[in-house]
N, C-alpha and C positions, 0 to 999 in steps of 0.2 A: 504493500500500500504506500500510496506517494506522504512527502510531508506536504500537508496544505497551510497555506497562507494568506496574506492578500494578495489580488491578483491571481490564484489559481482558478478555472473554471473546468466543469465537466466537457467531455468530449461533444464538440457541435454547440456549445454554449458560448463561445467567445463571443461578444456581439459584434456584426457585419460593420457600425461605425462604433468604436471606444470614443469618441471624441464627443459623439454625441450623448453614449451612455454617462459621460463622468460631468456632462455640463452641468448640471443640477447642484451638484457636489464645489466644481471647479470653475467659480467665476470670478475669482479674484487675482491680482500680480499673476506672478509668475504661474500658477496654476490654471489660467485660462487656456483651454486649449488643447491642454493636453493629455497626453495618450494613456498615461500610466497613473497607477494609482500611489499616493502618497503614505507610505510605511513610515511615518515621523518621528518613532519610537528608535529606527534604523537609521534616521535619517539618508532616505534614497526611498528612489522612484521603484515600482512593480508594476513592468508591464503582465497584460493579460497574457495568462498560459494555463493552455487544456495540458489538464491531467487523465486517468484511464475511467471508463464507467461514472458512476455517478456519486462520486466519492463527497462533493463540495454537496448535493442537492441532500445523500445521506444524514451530512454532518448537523445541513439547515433543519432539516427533520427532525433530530434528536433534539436539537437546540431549544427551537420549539416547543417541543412535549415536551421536555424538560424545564422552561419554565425560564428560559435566557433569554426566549427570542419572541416575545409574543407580536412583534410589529412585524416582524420579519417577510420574503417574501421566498419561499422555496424554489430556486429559479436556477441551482447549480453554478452562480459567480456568488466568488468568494469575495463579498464588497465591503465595504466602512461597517454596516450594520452588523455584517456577520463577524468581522473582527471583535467590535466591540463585545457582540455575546459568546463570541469563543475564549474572551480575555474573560468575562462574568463569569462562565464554568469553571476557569482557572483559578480564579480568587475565591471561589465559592469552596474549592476540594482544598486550598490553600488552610483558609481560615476558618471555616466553617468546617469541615472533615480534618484538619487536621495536617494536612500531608503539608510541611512547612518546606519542602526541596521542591513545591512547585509554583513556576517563576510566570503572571500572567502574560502573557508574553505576545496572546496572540497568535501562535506556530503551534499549529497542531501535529507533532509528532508522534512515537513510537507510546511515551509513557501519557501522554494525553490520551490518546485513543482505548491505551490500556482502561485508564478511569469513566472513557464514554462507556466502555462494554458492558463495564463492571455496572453503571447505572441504566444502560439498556438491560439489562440481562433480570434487575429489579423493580424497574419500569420505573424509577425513583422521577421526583419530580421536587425541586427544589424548593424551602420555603420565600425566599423569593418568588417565586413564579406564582407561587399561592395567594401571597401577599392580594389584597384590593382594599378598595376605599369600601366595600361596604364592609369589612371589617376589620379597622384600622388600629394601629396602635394606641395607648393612650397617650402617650406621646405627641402622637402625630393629630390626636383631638385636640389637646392643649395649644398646641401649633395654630390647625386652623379657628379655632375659639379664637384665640390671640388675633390674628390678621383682620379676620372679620370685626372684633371689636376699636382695632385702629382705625380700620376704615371710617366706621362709625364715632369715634373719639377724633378724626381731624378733618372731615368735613363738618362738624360741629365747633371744632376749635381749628380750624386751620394756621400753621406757624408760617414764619416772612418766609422758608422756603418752598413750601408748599403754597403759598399767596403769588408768587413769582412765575410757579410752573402753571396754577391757573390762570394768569392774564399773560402767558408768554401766546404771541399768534403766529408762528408757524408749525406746520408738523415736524411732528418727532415722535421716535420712539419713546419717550417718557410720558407715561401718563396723568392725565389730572388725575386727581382725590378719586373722582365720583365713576371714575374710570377705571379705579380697581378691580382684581376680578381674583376673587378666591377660587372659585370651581374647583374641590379638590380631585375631577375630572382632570384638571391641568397640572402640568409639571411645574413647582415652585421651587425656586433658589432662592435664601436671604440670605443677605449679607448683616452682619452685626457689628457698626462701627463703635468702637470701645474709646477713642480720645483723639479726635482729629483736631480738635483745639489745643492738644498740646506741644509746642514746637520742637522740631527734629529735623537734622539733616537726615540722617540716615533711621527710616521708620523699622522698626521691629514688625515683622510678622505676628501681628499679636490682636486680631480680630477673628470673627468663626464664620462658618459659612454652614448655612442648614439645609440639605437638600430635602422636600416633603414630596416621596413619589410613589403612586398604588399604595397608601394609604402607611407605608412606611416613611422613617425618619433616619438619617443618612450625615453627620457630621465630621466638616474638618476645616481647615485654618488657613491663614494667609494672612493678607490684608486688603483692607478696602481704600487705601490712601495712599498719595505718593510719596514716593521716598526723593527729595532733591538730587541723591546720589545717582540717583535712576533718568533723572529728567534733562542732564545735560546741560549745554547754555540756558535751554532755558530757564526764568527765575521763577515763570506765574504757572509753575503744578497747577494741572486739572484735578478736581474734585468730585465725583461724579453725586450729583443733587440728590438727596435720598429721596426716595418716591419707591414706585414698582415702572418696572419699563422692558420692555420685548426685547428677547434676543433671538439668534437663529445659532443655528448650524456655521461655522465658517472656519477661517484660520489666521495665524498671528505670525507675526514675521513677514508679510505676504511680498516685501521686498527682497526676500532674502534665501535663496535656494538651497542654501547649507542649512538655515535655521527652520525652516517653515514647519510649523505645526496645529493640527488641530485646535480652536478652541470656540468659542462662544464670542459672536460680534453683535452689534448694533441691528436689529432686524433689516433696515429698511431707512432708516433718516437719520439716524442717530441719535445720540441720548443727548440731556443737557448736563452742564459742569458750571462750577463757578471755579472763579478762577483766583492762584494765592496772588493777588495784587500787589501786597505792601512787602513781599519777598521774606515771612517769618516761617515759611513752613509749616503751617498752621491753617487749618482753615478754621477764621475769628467770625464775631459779629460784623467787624470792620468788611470781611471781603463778601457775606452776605448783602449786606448794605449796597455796594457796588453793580449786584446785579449778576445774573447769569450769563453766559458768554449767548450771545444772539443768534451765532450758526449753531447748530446740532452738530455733535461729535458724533463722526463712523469710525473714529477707533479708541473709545472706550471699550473693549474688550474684558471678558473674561477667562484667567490664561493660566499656565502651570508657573511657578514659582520656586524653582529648585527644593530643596529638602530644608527648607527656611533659614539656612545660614545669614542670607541674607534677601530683602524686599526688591523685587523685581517691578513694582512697578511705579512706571513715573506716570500714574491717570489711571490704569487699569485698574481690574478688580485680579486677585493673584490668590491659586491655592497652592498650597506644601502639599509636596509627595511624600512628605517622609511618614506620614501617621492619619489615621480618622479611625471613627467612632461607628461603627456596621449599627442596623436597624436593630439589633439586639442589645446595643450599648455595651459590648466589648469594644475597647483600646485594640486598633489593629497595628503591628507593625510592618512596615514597606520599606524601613532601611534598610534590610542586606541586597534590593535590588532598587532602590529607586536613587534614581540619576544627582548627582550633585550640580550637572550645568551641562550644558549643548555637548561638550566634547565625549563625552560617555555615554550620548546616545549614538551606539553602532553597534555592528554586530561583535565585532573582538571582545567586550566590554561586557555584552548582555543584558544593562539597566534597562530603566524603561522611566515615564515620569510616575511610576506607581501611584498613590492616593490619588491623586489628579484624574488618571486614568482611568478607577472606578467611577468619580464622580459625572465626568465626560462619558462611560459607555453607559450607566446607568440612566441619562437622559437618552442618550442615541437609541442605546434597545428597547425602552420600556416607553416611549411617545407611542401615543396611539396613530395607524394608520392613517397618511395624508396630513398628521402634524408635524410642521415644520418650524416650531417656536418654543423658548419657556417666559416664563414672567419671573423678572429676576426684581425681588424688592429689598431696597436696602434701608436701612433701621438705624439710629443709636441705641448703644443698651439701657440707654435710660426707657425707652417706648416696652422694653419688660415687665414695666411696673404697674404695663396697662389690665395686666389680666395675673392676680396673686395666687393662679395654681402653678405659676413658671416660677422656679426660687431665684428669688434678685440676683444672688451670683450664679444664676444659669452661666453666661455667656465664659465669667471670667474659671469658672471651675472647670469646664467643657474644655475650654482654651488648656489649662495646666495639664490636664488627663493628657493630652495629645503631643503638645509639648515637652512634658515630661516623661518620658517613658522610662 
């Protein structure tokens, strides 16, 4: 049996135009266009290649019933989707089963195939895949209770940023107040900013990110704020407005052929940001005051952020691979394989952006058919205090578990 990857397809499955199959995926820089599929973890391209019999359409099958792949579409190419739920089966036998020598990787070889068998053979079917919203964690109540009653608590009280983004008149992906949308039908990302008021050149990795999907709850860290180190000449760091606001499917780096990878962009207009004006690294009352930047940002991004040694982003929103927190509230560890920077992602190496990884296929495989979006809302921790079944030090206890390993 072949090793399959991305880019593998069953025999007669290769599509007649690759250029037109990857459009959807590939509209940005240097990805427009082209033929091959984007292995980022590798850094390097995967042209389409037939392997024997229906090895890739077998795998999409299992995936499926199994409980990785429920959007999926059984079609025998090995594509972005099916990656991402061949990397969930991976991390699932990892951490969940136990087997800690196996690395999500994506590459479905000899000892992978072994653990498909082993769970064809028992028809197993994962508790993720089980996971739904009509019977959610409590957790994952407390969550949506929470969002709904902010809604509710700031079109009632609306603050100067949220006053700014309802009389801002052009479109954008950020949405007004009343424009919120809980549906826990949709995929939800927050972001939990912990002290953007406080100045730093160089920001700590020290905010959480809560992913609420099929009725689970999904936690891990980064930061929501620029780092000056990260922003270069520039002095006026973006800040991205807290609200909730659409993202899509897309990728980062998109200048850059050696770097380019996977991550979560702007859906469509971009988001809005204020901007650090007075150059203290700090987003104050003072650069509230001044106003929101009046074009819409397309690259506030949501993107990996090394193993949090240090803050990657100068605007972006940035998660760590090196640790998160599975829907069972187990502390996971990803350091013996997750990447420290771009040069360690290749094959001699083996790493991957791990944590990151989960968070990014857990949206790609679990979106429902023909969804191509999430609602990414971002918070201070102070807005915890809107609903007293979340224990005030939620954010910052969540943050140490992960952190401190």
């Amino acid at each position: 049996m072949s090793t399959l990857f991305l880019g593998s397809c069953d025999m007669g499955r290769k599509p007649a135009d690759a250029k037109k199959f990857l459009a959807p995926y590939h509209y940005l820089g240097v990805l427009r266009g082209t033929k091959s599929f984007r292995d980022d973890d590798r850094s390097k391209w995967r042209r389409f290649r037939e392997t024997h019999g229906t090895e890739v359409a077998d795998l999409q099958r299992f995936l499926f019933e199994a409980g990785f792949m429920p959007r999926g579409v059984v079609d025998g190419i090995f594509d972005y989707v099916t990656q991402a739920s061949a990397r969930l089966f991976q991390e699932y036998v990892r951490t969940i089963e136990g087997e800690n020598t196996m690395i999500p990787d994506g590459i479905i070889g000899q000892v992978t195939k072994q653990h498909i068998n082993r769970w064809k053979a028992s028809g197993k079917v994962s508790e993720w895949g089980k996971a739904s919203i009509s019977n959610p964690s409590e957790e994952y109540k407390k969550w949506m209770n929470l969002l709904n009653k902010a809604k509710v608590h700031y079109q009632q009280n609306p603050n100067a940023i949220l006053s700014q983004i309802e009389n801002f008149g052009r479109a954008s992906d950020t949405r007004k107040v009343n424009s919120w949308d809980f549906d826990p039908n949709e995929i939800h990302l927050i972001g939990i900013r912990r002290a953007p008021d406080r100045s730093s050149t160089r920001r700590e990795n020290d905010d959480i990110f809560v992913l609420l999907i099929n009725g689970m709850v999904f936690k891990f860290w980064g930061s929501t704020d620029p780092s000056q180190a990260m922003a270069g000449d520039r002095l006026d760091e973006a800040f991205l407005v807290e609200g909730q606001h659409k993202y899509r499917f897309g990728w980062h780096k998109i200048s850059s052929e050696a770097k380019i990878y996977r991550a979560l962009r702007p859906y469509q207009h971009g988001v809005l940001v204020f901007r650090d004006r007075d150059d203290d690294n700090a987003l104050t009352e003072a650069d509230l005051s001044k106003g929101v930047d009046q074009r819409p940002n397309n690259t506030i991004n949501i993107h990996w952020s090394g193993i949090g040694v240090a803050n990657w982003s100068a605007g972006c929103q940035v998660l760590v691979g090196k640790s998160y927190i599975n829907n069972f509230g187990d502390v996971v560890d990803c350091s013996s394989f997750a990447a420290k920077n771009y040069s360690t992602l290749n094959d001699s190496h083996g790493k991957t952006k791990g944590a990151y990884n989960l968070c990014a296929d857990l949206i790609l495989s679990y979106a429902r058919k023909g969804v191509d979006y999430i609602y990414y809302t971002l918070g201070r921790e102070s807005s915890l205090n809107l609903d007293t079944n979340l224990d005030p030090n939620y954010a910052v206890n969540t943050l140490n578990k992960m952190k401190n390993l």
